[in-house]
C-alpha positions in Angstrom: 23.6 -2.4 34.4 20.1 -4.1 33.8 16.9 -2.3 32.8 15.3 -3.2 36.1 18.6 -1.4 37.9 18.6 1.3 35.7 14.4 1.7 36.6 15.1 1.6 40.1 17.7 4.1 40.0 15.5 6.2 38.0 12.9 6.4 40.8 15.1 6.5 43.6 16.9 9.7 42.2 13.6 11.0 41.5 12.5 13.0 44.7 8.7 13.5 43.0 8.6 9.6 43.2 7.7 10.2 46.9 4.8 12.8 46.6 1.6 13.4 44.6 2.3 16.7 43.0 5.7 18.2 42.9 3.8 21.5 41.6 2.2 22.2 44.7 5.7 22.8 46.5 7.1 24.6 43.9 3.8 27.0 44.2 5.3 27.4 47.3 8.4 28.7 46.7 7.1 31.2 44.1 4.7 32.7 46.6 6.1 32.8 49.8 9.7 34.1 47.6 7.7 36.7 46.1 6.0 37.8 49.1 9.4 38.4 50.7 10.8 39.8 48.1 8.1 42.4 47.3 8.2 43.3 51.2 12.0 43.8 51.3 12.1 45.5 48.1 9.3 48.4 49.8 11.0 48.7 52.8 14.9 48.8 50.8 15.8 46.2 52.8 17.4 44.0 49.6 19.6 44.7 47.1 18.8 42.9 43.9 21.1 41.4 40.7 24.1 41.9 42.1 26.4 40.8 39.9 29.1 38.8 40.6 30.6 37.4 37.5 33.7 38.4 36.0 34.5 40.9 34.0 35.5 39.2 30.9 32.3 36.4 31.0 28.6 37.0 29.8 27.1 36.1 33.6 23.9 37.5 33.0 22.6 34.4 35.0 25.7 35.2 37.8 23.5 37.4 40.1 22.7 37.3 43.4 20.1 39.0 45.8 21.5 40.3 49.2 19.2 41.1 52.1 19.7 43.8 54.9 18.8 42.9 57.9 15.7 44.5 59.2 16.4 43.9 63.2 20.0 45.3 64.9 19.6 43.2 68.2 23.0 41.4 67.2 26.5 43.5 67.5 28.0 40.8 64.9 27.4 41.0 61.2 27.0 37.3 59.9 26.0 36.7 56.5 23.5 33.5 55.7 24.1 32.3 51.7 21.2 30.2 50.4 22.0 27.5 47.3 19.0 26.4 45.6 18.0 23.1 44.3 16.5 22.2 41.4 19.3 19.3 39.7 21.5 21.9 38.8 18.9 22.7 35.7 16.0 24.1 37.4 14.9 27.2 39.7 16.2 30.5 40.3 16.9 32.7 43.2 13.5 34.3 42.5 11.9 31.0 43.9 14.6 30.8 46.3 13.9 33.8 48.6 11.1 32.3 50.9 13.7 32.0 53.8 14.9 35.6 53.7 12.9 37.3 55.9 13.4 35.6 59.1 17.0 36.0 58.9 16.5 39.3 58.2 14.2 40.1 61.3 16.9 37.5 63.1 19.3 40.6 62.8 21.5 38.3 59.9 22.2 39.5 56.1 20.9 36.7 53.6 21.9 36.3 50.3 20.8 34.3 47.3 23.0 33.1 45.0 21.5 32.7 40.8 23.8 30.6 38.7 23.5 29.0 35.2 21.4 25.8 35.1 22.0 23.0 32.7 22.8 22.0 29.9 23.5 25.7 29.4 26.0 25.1 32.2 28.1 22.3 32.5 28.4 21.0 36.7 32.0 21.9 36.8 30.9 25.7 35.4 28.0 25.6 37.9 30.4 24.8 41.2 32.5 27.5 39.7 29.9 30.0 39.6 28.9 29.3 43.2 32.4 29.9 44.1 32.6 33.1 41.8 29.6 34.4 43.8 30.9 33.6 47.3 34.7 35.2 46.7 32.6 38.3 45.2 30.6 38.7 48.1 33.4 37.8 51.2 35.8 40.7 48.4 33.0 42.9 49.2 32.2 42.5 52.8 33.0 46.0 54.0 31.2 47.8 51.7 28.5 45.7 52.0 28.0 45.7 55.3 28.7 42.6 56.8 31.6 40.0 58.1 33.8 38.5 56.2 34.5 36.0 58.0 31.3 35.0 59.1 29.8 33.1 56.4 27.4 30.5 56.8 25.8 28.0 53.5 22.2 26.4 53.2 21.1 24.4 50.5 18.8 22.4 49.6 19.4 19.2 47.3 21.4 20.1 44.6 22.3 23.0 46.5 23.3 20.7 49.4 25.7 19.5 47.3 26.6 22.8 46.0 28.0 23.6 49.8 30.1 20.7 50.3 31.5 21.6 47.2 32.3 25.0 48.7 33.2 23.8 51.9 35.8 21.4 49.8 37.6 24.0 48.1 40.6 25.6 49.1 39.7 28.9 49.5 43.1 30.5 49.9 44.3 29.3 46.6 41.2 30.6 44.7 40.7 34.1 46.6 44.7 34.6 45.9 45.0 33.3 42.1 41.9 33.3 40.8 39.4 36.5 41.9 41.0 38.9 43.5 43.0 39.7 40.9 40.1 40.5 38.6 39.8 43.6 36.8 35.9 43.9 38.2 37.8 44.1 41.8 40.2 47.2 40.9 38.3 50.3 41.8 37.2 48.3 45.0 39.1 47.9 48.2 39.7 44.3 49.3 40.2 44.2 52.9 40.0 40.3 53.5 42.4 37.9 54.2 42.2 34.9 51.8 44.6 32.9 54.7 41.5 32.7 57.1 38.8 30.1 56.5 35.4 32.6 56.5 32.8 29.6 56.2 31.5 29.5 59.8 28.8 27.2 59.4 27.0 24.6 56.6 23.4 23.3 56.8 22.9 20.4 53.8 19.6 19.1 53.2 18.4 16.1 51.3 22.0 16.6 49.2 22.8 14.2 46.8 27.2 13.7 47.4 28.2 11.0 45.5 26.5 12.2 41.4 28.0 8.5 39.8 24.6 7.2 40.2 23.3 9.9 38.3 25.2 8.8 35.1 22.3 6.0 34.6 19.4 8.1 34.9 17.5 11.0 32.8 18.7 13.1 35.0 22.2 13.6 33.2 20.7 14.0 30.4 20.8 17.5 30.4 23.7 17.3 32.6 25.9 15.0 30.5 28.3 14.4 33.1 31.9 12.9 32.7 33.5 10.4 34.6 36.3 13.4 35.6 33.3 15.6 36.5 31.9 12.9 39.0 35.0 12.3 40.7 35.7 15.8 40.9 32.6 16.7 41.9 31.7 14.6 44.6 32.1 15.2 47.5 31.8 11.7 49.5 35.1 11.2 47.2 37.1 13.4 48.8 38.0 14.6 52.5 37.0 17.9 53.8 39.4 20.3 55.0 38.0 23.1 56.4 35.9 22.3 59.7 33.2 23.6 61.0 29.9 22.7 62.6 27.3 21.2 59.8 23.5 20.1 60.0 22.6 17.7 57.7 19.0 16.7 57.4 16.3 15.3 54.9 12.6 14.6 55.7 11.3 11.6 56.5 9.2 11.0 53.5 12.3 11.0 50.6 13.8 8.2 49.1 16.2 5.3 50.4 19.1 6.9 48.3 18.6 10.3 49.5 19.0 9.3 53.2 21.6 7.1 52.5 23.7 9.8 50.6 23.4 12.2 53.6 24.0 9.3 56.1 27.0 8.9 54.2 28.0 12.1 54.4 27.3 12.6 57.8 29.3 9.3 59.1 32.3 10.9 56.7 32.5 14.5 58.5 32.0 12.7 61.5 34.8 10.5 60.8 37.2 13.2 60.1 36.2 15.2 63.6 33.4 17.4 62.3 30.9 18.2 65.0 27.6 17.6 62.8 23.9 18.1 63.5 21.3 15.7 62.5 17.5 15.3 61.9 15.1 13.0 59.7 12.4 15.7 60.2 8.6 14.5 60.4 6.1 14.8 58.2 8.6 16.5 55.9 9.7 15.8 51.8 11.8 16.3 49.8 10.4 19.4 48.4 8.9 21.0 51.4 11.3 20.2 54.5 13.8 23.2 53.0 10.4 25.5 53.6 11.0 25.2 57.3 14.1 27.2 56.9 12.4 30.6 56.7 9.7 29.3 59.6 10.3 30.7 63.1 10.3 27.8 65.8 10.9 24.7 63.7 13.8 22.7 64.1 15.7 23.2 61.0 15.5 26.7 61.6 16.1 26.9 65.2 19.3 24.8 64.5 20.7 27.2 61.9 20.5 30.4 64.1 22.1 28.3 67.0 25.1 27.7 64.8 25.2 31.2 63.8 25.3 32.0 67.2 
């Protein structure tokens, strides 16, 4: 591959490229997170650093925050998981929160998942992790309160990603051989039934789902990816299995490669009979359009409670 290929890969995978400031957004996140966070933590509506890693690992970075909901207009008990972005090596779940609180007054549980960043955390480990946290919290439904089998995803970027990843994974194989036979589940009742798909519902924005172009770019730097880990880890490279409805969506002020890769992903769901949602949203990037989750009356919002039902 050339220099000049190389550079234009470099930009194109570089969501900044499209906007003055990239620090402005991430303000953004850290206030309106903490301003949710301080609000549900007064009223003890959230229940912080859960932890969901194994027993026999370190996980202190294998938490997650879960939010009560604050408004019982709904009879169901659906449970809204949020994936952050960040290129698997950047942000938190404390800057991740800022959509909490209107699922929360929607009547819906919401929960943040934390997970290792890179290059403390190879990809692989990270899409592990996710899974880890998911299987903990659908092992744990009763006591938490809500549905196990009413499970929707959101992420944003790398944590669009992170969904199809967990939407790709055969969840009755890892629920019977992998978690629930963990020592950290023994003195806790598992009531759910591995053989029933319990993701209801996926919203993926600006997701990157082919990571090969990744391997000629900083970007990996601190990722150091494999060949095997791209392959395995993409999921425009292999079919999904368990369907359900998906939004995909990216704003209008991203990259050519961004909206390809969801285009792609889009026309491959479609393809295989999935009943998908789609928006280039105005006046949106790449850094802000995932704001519009937590905001009453836009469409990306408005879209994800429809699918919740």
């Amino acid at each position: 591959m050339s220099a000049t290929d190389r550079d234009k890969l470099e930009i194109e995978y570089s969501p900044s490229s499209c906007v003055d400031d990239i620090m402005i957004y991430i303000q953004q996140y850290i206030d309106q997170s903490q301003t949710v966070i301080e609000q549900a933590v007064s009223e003890n509506s959230v229940l912080r650093d859960l932890k969901y890693a194994n027993s026999d690992s370190a996980g202190k970075d294998e938490v997650l925050d879960l939010f009560l909901p604050t408004h019982q207009s709904a009879k169901s008990k659906k449970l809204h998981v949020y994936i952050h972005g960040g290129y698997w090596q950047e942000l938190t779940k404390e800057e991740s929160a800022f959509a909490a609180r209107a699922f929360q007054q929607a009547g819906h549980y919401f929960a943040v998942i934390n997970y290792c960043l890179a290059p403390k955390a190879s990809l692989t480990e990270i899409v592990e992790q996710n899974r880890r946290a998911l299987a903990w919290l659908v092992s744990h439904a009763d006591e938490l309160g809500f549905d196990a089998d009413e499970v929707y995803l959101s992420g944003s970027s790398a944590g669009a990603h992170l969904c199809l990843m967990m939407l790709q994974t055969d969840w009755q194989g890892y629920l019977a051989n992998n978690h629930l036979s963990n020592s950290d589940l023994a003195n806790s009742p598992v009531t759910f039934a591995p053989e029933k798909p319990f993701i209801k519902g996926i919203c993926a924005v600006s997701g990157i789902y082919d990571i090969a172009p990744l391997l000629h770019t900083t970007i990996n730097d601190p990722l150091q990816l494999t060949e095997q880990e791209v392959e395995a880890n993409s999921p425009l490279r292999h079919a999904t299995q368990h369907r359900c409805p998906v939004i995909i969506a990216f704003g209008d002020n991203e990259t050519s490669e961004f909206k390809r890769q969801s285009l792609a992903m889009k026309a491959q769901l479609e393809e295989q009979g999935f009943d998908i949602t789609f928006s280039e949203i105005t006046g949106r990037n790449h850094f802000d359009v995932i704001l519009d989750l937590g905001a009453e009356g836009t469409w990306l919002f408005e879209e994800v409670l429809k699918q919740m039902g």
